[in-house]
C-alpha positions as CSV (number, residue, x, y, z in Angstrom):
1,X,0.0,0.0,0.0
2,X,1.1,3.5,-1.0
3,X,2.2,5.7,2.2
4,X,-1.6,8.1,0.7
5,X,-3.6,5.2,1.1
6,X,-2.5,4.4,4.8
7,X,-3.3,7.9,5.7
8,X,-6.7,7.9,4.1
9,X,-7.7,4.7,5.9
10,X,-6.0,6.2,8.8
11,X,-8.2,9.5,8.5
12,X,-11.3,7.9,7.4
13,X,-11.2,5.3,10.1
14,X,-10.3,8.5,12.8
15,X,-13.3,10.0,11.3
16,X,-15.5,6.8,12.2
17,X,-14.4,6.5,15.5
18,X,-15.1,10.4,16.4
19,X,-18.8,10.0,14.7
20,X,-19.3,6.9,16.8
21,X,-18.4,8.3,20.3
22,X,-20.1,12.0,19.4
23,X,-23.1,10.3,18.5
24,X,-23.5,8.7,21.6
25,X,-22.6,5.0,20.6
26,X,-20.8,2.2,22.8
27,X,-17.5,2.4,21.2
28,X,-16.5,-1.6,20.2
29,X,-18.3,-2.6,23.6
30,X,-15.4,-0.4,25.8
31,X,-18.5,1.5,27.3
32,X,-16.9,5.1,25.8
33,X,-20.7,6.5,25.8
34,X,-20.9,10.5,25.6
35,X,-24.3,11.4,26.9
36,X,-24.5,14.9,24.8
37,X,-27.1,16.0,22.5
38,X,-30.6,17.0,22.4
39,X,-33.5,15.0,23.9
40,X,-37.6,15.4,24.1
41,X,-38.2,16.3,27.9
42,X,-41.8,16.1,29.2
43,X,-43.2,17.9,32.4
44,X,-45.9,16.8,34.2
45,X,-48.4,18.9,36.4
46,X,-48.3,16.7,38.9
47,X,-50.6,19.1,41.4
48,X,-53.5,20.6,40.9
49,X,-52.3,23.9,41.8
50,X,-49.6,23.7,39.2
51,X,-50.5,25.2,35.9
52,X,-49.9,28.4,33.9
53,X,-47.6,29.6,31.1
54,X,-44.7,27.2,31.0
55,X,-40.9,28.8,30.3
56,X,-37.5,26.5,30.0
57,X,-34.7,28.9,30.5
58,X,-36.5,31.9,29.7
59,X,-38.0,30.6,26.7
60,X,-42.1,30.3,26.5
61,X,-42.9,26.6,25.6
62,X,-47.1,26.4,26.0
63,X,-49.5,26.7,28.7
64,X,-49.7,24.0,31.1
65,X,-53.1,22.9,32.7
66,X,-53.7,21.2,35.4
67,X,-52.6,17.1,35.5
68,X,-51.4,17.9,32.0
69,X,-48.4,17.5,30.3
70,X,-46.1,19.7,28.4
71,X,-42.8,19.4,26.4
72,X,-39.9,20.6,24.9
73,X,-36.6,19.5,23.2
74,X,-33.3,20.8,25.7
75,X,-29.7,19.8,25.7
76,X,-29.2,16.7,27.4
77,X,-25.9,17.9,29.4
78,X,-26.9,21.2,30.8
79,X,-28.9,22.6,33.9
80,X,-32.2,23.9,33.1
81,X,-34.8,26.0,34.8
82,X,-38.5,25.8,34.5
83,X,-40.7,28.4,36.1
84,X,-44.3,28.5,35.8
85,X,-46.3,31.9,35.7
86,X,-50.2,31.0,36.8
87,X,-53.0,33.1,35.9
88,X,-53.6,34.3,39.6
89,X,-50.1,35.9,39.6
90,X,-47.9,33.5,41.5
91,X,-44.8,31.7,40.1
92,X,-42.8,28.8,40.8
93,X,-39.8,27.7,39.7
94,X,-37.6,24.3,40.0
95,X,-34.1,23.8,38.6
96,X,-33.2,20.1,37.0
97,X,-29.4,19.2,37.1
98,X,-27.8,17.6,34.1
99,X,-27.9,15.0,32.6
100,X,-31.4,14.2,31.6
101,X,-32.4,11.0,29.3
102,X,-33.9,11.9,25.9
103,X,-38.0,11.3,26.4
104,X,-37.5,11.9,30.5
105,X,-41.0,12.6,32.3
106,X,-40.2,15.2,34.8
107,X,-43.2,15.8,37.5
108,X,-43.4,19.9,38.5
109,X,-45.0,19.7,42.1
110,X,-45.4,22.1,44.8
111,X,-43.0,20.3,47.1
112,X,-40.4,21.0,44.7
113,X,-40.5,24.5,44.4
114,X,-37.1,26.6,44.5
115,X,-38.0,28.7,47.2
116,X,-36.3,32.1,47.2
């Protein structure tokens, strides 16, 4: 084999490994899993008392009722806030540490309130 050859299998099969482990893969069974990327998270009204316009890190997602549920796609690897503004003027606001699993139901009670 020419000495361009072996680099271009030598690139191409650097290439495939970086693809594999970016995209979240076991890497040949070694367990090299990267848990980045962007996942579906749902949020559950899990009380009564918890509905009202919805906002993941300050960004409006829909209006949650009641024992409904509400979603949004987020990074997988970063902290997020959710804070709920209800028609009756209160809010309430929880904070979810990283890392989440893509299609994660997250319940938003009262007991788990940030208080401030």
């Amino acid at each position: 084999m020419s000495k361009k050859r072996i680099v271009a299998v030598i690139i191409i099969v650097l290439l495939l490994m970086f693809l594999i482990i970016g995209s979240g893969c076991e890497f040949l069974g070694f367990g090299v899993q990267v848990t980045t990327g962007i996942g579906k998270i749902f949020f559950d009204s899990a009380d009564p008392l918890v509905y009202g316009e919805v906002y993941v890190d300050s960004i409006h997602i829909g209006y949650l009722k009641p024992f409904d549920r509400i979603s949004t796609f987020v990074a997988l690897d970063f902290d997020h806030e959710v804070w709920i503004r209800s028609n009756y003027g209160a809010e309430y606001r929880w904070k979810f540490r990283a890392p989440f699993t893509a299609s994660q139901i997250i319940p938003l009670t009262l007991d788990t309130v940030i208080k401030p």
